[in-house]
C-alpha positions in Angstrom: 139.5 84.4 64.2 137.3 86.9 61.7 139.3 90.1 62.2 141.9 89.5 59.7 139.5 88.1 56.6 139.8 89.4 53.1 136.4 90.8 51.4 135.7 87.7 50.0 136.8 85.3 53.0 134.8 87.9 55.6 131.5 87.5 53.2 132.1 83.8 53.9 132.2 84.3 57.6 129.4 86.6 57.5 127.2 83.1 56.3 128.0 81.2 59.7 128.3 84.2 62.2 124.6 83.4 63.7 125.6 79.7 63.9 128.4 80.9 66.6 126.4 83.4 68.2 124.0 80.8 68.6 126.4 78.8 69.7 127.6 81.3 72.1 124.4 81.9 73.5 123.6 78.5 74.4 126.5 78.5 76.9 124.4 80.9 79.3 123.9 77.7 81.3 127.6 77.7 82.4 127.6 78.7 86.7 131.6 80.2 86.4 130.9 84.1 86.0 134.2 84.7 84.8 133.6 82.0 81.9 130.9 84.7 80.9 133.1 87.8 80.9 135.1 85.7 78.1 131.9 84.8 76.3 130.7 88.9 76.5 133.8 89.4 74.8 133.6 87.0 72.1 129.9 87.8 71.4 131.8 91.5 71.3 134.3 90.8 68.5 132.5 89.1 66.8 129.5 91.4 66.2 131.5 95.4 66.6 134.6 93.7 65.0 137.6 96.0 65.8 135.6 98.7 66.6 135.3 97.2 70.4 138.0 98.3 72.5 138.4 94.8 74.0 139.9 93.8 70.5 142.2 96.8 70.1 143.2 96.3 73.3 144.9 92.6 71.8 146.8 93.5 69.6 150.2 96.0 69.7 150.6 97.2 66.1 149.6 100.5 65.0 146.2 99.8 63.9 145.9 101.7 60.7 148.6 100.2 59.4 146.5 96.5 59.2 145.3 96.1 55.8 142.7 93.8 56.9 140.5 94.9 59.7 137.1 93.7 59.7 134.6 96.5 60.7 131.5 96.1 62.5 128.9 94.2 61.5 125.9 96.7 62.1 122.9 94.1 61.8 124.5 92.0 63.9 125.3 94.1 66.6 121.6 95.4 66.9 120.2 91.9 66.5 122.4 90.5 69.6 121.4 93.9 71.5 118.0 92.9 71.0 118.4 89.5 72.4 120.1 90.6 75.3 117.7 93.4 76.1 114.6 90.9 75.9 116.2 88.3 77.8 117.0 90.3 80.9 113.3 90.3 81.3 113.6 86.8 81.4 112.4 84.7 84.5 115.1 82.2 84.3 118.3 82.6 86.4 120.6 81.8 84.3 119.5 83.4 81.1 119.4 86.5 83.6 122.7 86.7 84.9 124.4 85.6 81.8 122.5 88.4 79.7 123.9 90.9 82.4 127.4 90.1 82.5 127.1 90.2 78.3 125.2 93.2 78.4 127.7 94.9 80.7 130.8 93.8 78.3 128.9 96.0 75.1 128.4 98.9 77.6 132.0 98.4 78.9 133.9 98.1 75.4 131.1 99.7 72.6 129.9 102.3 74.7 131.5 104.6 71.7 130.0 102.4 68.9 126.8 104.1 67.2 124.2 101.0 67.7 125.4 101.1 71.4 125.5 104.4 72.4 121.4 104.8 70.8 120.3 101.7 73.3 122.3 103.1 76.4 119.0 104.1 77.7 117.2 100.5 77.4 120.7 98.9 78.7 120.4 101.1 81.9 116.5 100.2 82.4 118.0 96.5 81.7 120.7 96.9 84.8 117.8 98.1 86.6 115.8 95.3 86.1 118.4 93.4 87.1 119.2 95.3 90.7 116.1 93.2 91.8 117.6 90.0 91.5 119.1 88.2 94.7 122.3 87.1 93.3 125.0 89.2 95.0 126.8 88.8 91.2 123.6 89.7 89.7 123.4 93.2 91.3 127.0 94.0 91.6 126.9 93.4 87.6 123.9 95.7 87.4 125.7 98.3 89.5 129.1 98.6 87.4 126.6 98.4 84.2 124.5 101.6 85.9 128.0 103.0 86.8 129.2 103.0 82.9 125.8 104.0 81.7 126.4 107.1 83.5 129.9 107.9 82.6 129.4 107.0 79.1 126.1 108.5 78.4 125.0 112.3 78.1 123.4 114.9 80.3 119.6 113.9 79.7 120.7 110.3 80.3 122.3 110.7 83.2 119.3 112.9 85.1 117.2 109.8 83.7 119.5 107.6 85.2 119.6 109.5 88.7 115.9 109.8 88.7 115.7 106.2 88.2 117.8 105.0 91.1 115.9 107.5 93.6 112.5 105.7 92.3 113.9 102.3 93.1 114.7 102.9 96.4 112.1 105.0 97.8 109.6 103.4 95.7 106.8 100.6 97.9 107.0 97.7 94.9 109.1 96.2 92.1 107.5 94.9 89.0 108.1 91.3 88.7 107.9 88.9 85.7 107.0 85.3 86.3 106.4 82.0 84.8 105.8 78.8 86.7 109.4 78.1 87.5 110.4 81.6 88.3 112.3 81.4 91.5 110.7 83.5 93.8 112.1 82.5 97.3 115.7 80.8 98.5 115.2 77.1 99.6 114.1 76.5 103.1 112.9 80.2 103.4 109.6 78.9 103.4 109.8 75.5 104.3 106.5 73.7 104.1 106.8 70.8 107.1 107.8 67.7 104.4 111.1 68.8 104.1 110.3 70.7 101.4 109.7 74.3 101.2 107.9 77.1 98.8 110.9 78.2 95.9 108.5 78.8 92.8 105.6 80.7 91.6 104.4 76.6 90.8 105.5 75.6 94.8 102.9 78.4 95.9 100.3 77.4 93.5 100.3 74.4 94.3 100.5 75.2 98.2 97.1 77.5 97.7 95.6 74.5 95.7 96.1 72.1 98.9 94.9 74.1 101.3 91.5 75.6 99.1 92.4 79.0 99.6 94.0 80.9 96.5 94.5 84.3 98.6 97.7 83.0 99.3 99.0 83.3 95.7 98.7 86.7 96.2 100.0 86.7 99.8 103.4 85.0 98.3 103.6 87.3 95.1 103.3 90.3 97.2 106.2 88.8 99.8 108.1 88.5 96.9 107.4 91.3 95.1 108.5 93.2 98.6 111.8 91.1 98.9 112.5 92.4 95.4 112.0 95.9 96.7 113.9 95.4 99.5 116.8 93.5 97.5 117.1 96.4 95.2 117.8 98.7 98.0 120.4 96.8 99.3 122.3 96.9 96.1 122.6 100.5 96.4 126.0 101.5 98.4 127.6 98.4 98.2 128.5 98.0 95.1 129.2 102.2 94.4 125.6 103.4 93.3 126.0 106.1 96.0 128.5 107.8 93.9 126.1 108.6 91.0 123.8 110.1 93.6 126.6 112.4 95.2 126.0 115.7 93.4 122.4 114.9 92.9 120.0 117.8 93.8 118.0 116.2 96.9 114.3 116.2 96.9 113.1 117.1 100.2 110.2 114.6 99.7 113.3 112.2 100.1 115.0 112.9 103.2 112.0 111.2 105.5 112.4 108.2 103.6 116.7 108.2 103.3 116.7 109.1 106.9 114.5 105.6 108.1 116.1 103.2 105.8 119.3 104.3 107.5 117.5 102.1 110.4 116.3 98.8 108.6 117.1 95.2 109.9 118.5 94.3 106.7 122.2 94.9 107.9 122.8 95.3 103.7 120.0 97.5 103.3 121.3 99.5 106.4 125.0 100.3 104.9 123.6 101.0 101.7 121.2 103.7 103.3 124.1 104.6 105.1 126.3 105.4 102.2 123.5 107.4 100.2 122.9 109.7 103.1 126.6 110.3 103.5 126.6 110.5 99.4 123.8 112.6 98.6 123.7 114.7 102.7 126.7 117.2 103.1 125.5 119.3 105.7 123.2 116.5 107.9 123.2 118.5 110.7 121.8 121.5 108.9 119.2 119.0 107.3 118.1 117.3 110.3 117.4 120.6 111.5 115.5 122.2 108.9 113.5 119.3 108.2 113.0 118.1 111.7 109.2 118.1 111.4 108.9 116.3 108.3 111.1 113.7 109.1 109.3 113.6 112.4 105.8 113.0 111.0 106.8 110.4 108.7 108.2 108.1 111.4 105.1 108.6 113.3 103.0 107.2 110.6 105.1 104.1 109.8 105.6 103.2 113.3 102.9 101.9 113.0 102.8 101.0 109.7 101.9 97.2 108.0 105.3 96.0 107.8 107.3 95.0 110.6 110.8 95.7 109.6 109.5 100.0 108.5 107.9 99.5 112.4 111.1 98.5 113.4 113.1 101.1 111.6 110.7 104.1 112.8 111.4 103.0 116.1 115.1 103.5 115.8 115.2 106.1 113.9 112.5 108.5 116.5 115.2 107.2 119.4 118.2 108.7 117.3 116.1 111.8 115.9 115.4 113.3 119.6 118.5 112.8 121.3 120.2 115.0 122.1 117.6 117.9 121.1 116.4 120.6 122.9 112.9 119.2 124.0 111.1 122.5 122.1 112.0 121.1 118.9 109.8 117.8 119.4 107.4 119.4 122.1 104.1 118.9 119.7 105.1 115.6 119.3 106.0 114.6 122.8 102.3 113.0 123.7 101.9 111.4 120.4 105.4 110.0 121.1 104.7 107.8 124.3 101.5 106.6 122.9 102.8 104.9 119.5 106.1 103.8 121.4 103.9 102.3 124.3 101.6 100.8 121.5 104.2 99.1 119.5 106.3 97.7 122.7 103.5 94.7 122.5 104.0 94.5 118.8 103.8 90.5 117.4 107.5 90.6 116.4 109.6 90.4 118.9 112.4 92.4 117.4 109.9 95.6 117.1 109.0 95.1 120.6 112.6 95.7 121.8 113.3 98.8 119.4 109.9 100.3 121.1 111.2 99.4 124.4 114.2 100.7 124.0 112.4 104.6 122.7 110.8 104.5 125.7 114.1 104.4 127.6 115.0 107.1 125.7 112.0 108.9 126.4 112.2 108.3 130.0 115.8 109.1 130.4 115.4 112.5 128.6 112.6 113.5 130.7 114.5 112.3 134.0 118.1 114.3 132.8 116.0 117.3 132.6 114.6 116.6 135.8 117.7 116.3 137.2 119.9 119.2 135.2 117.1 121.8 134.9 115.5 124.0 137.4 111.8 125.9 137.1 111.8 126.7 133.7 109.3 126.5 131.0 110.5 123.8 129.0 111.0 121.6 131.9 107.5 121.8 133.3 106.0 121.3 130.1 107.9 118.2 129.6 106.9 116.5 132.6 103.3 118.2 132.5 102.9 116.1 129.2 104.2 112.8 130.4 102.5 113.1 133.3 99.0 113.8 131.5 100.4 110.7 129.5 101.1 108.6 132.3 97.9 109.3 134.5 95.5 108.0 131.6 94.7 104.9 130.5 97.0 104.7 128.1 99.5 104.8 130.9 99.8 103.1 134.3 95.7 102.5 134.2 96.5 100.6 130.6 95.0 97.0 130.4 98.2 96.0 128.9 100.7 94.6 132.1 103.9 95.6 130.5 102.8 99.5 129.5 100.8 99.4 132.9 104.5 98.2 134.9 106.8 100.3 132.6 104.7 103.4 133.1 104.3 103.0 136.8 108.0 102.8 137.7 108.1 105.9 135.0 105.8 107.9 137.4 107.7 107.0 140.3 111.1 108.1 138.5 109.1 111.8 138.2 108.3 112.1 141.5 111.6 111.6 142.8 113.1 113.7 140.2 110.6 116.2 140.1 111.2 118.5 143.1 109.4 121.3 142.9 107.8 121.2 139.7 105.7 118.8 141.0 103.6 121.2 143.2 101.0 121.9 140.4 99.9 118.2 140.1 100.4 116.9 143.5 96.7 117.3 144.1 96.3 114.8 141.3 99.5 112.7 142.2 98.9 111.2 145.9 95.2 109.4 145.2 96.5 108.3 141.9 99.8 106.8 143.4 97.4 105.8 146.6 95.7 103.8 144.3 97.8 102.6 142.4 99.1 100.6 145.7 96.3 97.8 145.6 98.9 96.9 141.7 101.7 97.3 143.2 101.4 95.3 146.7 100.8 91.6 146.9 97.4 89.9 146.1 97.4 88.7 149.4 97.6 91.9 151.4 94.0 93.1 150.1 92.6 90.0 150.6 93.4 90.1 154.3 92.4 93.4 154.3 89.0 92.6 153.8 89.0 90.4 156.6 90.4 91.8 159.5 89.0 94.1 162.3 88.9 98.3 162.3 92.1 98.2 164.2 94.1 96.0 162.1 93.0 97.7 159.4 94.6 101.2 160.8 97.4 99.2 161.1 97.5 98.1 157.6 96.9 101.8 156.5 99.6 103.3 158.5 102.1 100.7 157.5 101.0 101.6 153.7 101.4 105.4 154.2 104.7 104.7 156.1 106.1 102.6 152.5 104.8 105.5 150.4 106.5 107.8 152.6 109.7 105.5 151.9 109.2 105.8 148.2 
């Protein structure tokens, strides 16, 4: 309605423009997203005028030949920008994704407009702010806003802008701002026992107040501030952020990192891991390869790391990493291998205990293929000389923990059927071990009898024993 003024009735208009902005800005209440694409374009004509390509875009006339056009109106614009800037730092939902979607619509249609094009780089640390959020409308806004900031801005911006992204999602925390009704958690995440549960930085306040211990303020704000983390990097491939990263220059720092996510729980967090690999890794073969060892090293420090779900992840990722590789490539790790995989199968969570399991299957079903396909050579024996030094220890089948102690028991047994001759240097070793390793396997009841009976019956007992090992 103010794009066709004369001078004098635009001066008019120029009196009561805050009033609508004001107005405008208000309706960030309002839940319909597309209600505040309309709105992001209103706020656009009426601050950049017909300078915003949304307005252009209305009309079919040639526009030089309208004697009226009413220009931009310069403090207005960076006044509004201002406003929109600040309030994605908000802590209220609302404010938050409204000032997104608005933000995006200046980016989208102004991106050519002076007072724009200088803030591009505080409206692309704005969208990252944003990426954080757990609105699925929230982030997907973000991304499309990142996604223009990179088309429409220059070189320097766009390495900013790259260098950005790879810090989100390799980085251990997100920076949060909070006031006492920040929502922190989704209701019932955390629910409390009076059908009520922890949603607000007040909820867990008030929580630590009850129970006299304020350590779990900072308990809850650093689960937050690690859902945050987490939620950022499932933003990343779903809603096209891959494609910025696709010609990017890779850090080799990185790859560890890229390569474990590709492995978290979070079945979002997992395709977006996914698509950045395939994005930013042309030749994953070659990379695996070359930085095998790095890679390597990195899951066998978060394996057994603090959180569960990088546990979890490490797991996986060590079971994908080695199969299918010639057994030299991973030889110095082989030891270290069994010990954190036999660790972390009696992990708390019970999800971490299965991806452990299942690396020790892998583990044992290498070993026993190249039992089975190999003959005398090097590699082999040094393969099972390791997992036997492994499973003759007490880490192994003399472990106090039942399940390693049962797992790595039928492992040895596996060997020494498999083994054929490559067994001959350890046999010495072998038979007492397995011997004794009898009184574990054989009822309770057996040895107790044992210790009753006469000489004879004893033999008896003996020779039946040697006959079952025999069997074996």
């Amino acid at each position: 309605m103010t794009l066709d003024y004369t001078d004098t009735e635009a001066i008019d208009a120029n009196n009561f423009m805050p009033m609508i902005l004001e107005e405008l800005f208000k309706l960030h209440e309002l839940k319909g997203i597309e209600v505040h694409f309309t709105i992001g374009e209103a706020i656009v004509a009426l601050t950049a005028g017909w300078d915003a390509d949304s307005v252009k875009l209305l009309v079919n006339v040639d526009l030089f030949s309208i004697a009226y056009m009413t220009p931009k109106r310069p403090h207005l614009l960076s006044m509004v920008l201002d406003r929109l800037i600040q309030n994605t730092k908000d802590t209220k939902h609302s404010l938050l994704k409204a000032s997104g979607v608005w933000l995006f619509s200046f980016v989208q249609y102004c991106s050519h407009v002076t007072e724009v094009h200088q803030r591009l780089r505080e409206a692309q640390a704005s969208f990252m702010r944003l990426l954080s959020a757990r609105d699925d409308m929230v982030q997907e806004t973000a991304s499309r806003g990142l996604t223009l900031v990179y088309e429409k801005g220059d070189e320097a911006l766009r390495t900013q802008l790259v260098e950005d992204l790879v810090s989100a999602f390799t980085g251990n925390q997100t920076r949060m701002n909070v006031d006492q009704d920040t929502e922190l958690f989704d209701a019932g995440a955390l629910p409390t026992g009076d059908s009520q549960s922890v949603t607000s930085y007040k909820d867990i306040v008030n929580v630590a107040s009850e129970v006299g211990d304020q350590t779990l303020i900072y308990k809850f704000m650093s689960l937050a501030s690690n859902a945050a983390t987490w939620s950022t990097r499932s933003a990343f491939g779903r809603f096209g952020l891959s494609n910025i990263l696709s010609n990017t220059e890779v850090d080799p720092k990185l790859y560890p990192k890229l390569y474990r996510y590709r492995f978290d729980p979070n079945p979002n967090v997992q395709r977006s891991m996914n698509n950045i690999w395939k994005a930013m890794v042309k030749e994953p073969t070659a990379i695996l390869n070359q930085h095998f060892d790095l890679i390597m090293e990195d899951l066998l420090k978060n394996i057994v790391g603090k959180e569960w779900r990088v546990r979890e992840a490490s797991c996986s990722a060590i079971s994908d990493l080695i199969q299918g590789r010639k057994y030299s490539q991973y030889e110095r790790y082989y030891s270290t291998l069994w010990v954190v995989s036999l660790k972390v199968i009696y992990d708390a969570k019970g999800s971490v205990r299965k991806a452990a399991l299942d690396l020790c299957m892998v583990l044992s079903k290498t070993l026993i293929r190249t039992l089975e396909n190999s003959s005398e050579n090097t590699s082999t024996k040094a393969m099972m000389g390791q997992a036997l030094e492994f499973l003759l220890s007490d880490k192994g089948t003399d472990s106090s923990v039942e399940d390693v102690k049962v797992f790595s028991t039928v492992m040895l047994l596996d060997i020494c059927k498999k083994g054929g001759r490559n067994l001959r240097p350890y046999t010495p070793r072998l038979v007492p071990h397995l011997l004794g390793l009898l009184s574990t396997i054989e009822p309770d009841v057996v040895g107790y009898a044992y210790q009753r009976v006469s000489h004879d019956t004893k033999e008896r007992i003996d020779k039946k024993r040697a006959a079952l090992t025999n069997m074996r």
